[in-house]
N, C-alpha and C positions, 0 to 999 in steps of 0.2 A: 409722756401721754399728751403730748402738748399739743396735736391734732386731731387726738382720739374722738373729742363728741362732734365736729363737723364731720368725718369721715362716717363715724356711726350715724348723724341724723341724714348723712346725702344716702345712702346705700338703705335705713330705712324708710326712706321719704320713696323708692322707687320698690318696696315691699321685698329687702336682703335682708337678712341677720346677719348682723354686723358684729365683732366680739374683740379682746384682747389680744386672742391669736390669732385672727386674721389681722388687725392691727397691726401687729409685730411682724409680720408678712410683709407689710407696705414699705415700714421701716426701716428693714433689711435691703429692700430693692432699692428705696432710694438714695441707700448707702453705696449699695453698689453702681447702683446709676453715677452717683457723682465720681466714685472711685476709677470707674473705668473712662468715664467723661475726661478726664485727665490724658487720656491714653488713646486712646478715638472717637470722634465726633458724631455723640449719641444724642444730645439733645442742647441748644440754646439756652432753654431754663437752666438753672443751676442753684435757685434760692431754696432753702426747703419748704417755702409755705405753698408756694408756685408750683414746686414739683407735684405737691399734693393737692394742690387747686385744679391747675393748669393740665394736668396728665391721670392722675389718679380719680378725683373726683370726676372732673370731665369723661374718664373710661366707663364709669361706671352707671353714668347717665343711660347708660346705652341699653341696659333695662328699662327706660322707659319704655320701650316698645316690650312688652310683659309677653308675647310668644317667645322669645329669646330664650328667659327660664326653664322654659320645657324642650327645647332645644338638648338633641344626643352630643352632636359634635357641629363644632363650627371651625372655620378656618378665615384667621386673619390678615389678610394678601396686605403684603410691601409692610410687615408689623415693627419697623426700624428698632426700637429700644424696647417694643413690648405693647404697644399702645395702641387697639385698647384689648388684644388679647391677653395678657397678663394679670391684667386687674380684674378682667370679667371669671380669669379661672379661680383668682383666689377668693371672692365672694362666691363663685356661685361654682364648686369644686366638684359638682354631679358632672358638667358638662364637658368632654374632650373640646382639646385644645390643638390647633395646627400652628403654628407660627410659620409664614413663610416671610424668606426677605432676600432680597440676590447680594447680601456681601456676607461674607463668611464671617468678619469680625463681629459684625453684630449679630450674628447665630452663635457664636464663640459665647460672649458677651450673655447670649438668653438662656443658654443653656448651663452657665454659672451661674444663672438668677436660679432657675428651675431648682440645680442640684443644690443651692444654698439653702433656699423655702423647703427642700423638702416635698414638692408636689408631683403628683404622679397622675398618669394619663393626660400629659399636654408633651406635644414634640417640637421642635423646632426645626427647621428643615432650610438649607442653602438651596436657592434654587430661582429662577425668576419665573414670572407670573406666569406669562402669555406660553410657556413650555411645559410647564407642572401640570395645569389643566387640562392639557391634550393629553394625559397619559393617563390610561383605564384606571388607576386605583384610585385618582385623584377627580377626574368627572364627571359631573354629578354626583356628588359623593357624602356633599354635605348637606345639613336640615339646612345650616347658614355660613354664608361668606359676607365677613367684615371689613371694615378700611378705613381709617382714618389718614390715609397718604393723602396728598396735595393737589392729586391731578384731577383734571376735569371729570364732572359725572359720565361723560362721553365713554371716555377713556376706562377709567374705572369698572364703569360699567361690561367693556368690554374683557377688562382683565379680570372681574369678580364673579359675574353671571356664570359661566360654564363651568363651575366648581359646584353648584347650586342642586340638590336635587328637584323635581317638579314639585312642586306647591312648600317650598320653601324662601328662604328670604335673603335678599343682599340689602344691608344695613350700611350706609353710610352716614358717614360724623363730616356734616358739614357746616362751614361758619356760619353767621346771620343773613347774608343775602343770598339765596340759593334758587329764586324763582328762574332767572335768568339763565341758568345754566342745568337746571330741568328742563324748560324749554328747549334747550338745546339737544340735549338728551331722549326727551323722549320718543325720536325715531328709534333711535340704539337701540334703548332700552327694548321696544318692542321685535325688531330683527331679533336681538340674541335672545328671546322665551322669556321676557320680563315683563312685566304692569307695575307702574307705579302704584301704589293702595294710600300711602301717606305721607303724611310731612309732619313731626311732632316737636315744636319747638322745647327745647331746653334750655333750664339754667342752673349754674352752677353757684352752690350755696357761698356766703361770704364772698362773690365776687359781683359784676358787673356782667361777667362773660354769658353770652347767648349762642345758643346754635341749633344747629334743626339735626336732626335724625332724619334720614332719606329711605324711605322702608319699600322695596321694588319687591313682587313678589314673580317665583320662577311660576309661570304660569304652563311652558311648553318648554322642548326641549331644544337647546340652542343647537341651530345648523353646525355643521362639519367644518366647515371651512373657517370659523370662529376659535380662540384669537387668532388674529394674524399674527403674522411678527412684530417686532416692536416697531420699528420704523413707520410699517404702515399705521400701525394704531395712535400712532402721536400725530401723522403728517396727512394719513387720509383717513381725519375720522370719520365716523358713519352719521352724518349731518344729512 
C-alpha cells in the first residue's frame, strides 16, 4: 500500500473515488508494465514511484477537464503502453474505452493488462490513426478522442479530430510550454471542425511535474479529405 494515499488524494483532488481495488488494479499493471518492458520497449520509466507519478497519476489528471466523466466512450489514438486510456478506464469504469496503437506488441501487451484487471467494455485495437478514422464505425464516433503521444498539436490534431462526434472534445496532455505550438495549431484545428475552449494547467501531486490539458471542442464536421496519409500529415502540415 506504499502508494495507496497519493494515488487516492490525486484521483480525489480531480472529484474520483479512489479505493483498494482500484489500487490493486494499478499494481498489477505496473507489474506487468515492468514485466513486459523486459521483452519490448513499453516505457523509459521503470522505477515504481515514477511509474506511478509519471504515467498513472499524471493519466488521471485528465479529469481535470470534469466533461470527461460523463463522457459514454472515448478513444485514446497512439495509447503505446496504455497512457492515459488505461488508468482513466480503471478510475472512472462507467466510461468505454478504445485503445488504438499501430504495433501489435503493444496491443498484445494491453490486452494482457485488460484480461489480467479483469475489465470489460475497453478494446484495444492494432491499427494506425490517420486509417481507422476513415472508416464509418470509427468517425465521428466518439463523445472524446485522447493522446498523450509526442507529436505536435498540428499533427495530432489532425489524427484525433475526425474520431470526434460534433460538440464533443479532443483532450490533449501536453508538457509546460504549449503556447507556441497552439499557435501553430490553430489554423488545423479549425480546417478539421475544432475550437480551441481551454488550456487547464496541471500538476502532479508529490512531484514538480506541470502540464496543461489542451481541451479543442468538435464544433463542425471534419471535411472528407481529412486525415491524409501519414506522410503528408508530418511533411505538409496544415500551418
Amino acid at each position: 500500500m506504499e502508494f495507496y494515499e497519493i494515488m487516492k488524494k490525486s484521483a480525489e483532488n480531480e472529484g474520483l473515488m479512489f479505493d483498494e481495488i482500484k489500487y490493486n488494479q494499478f499494481i498489477k499493471y505496473k507489474n506487468l508494465l515492468k514485466e513486459w518492458n523486459e521483452k519490448i520497449n513499453l516505457t523509459a520509466i521503470t522505477e515504481d514511484e515514477e511509474i506511478i507519478k509519471k504515467h498513472f497519476i499524471d493519466s488521471i489528471k485528465i479529469f481535470r477537464f470534469s466533461p470527461l466523466s460523463k463522457m459514454n466512450n472515448i478513444i485514446d489514438v497512439g495509447t503505446g503502453a496504455g497512457f492515459p486510456g488505461l488508468p482513466i478506464k480503471i478510475v472512472n469504469p462507467d466510461i468505454k474505452v478504445t485503445l488504438l496503437d499501430s504495433l501489435n506488441k503493444r496491443v498484445n501487451f494491453l490486452n494482457t493488462v485488460i484480461s489480467e484487471l479483469g475489465i470489460n467494455n475497453i478494446d484495444a485495437i492494432h491499427g494506425r490513426a490517420e486509417e481507422f478514422s476513415r472508416k464509418e464505425e470509427h468517425r465521428g464516433q466518439f463523445d472524446g478522442a485522447v493522446s498523450r503521444a509526442v507529436a505536435n498539436l498540428t499533427v495530432l490534431s489532425e489524427l484525433c479530430i475526425p474520431y470526434v462526434k460534433n460538440n464533443g472534445y479532443f483532450i490533449a496532455l501536453k508538457g509546460p510550454a504549449v503556447e507556441e505550438e497552439i499557435k501553430q495549431a490553430k489554423k488545423a484545428i479549425g480546417i478539421l471542425g475544432g475550437k480551441l475552449e481551454e488550456i487547464l494547467p496541471v500538476e502532479v501531486e508529490g512531484t514538480d511535474l506541470r502540464h496543461n490539458l489542451v481541451i479543442i471542442k468538435k464544433v463542425k464536421d471534419t471535411p472528407k479529405i481529412y486525415p491524409r496519409n501519414a506522410g503528408n500529415i508530418t511533411k505538409k502540415p496544415l500551418i
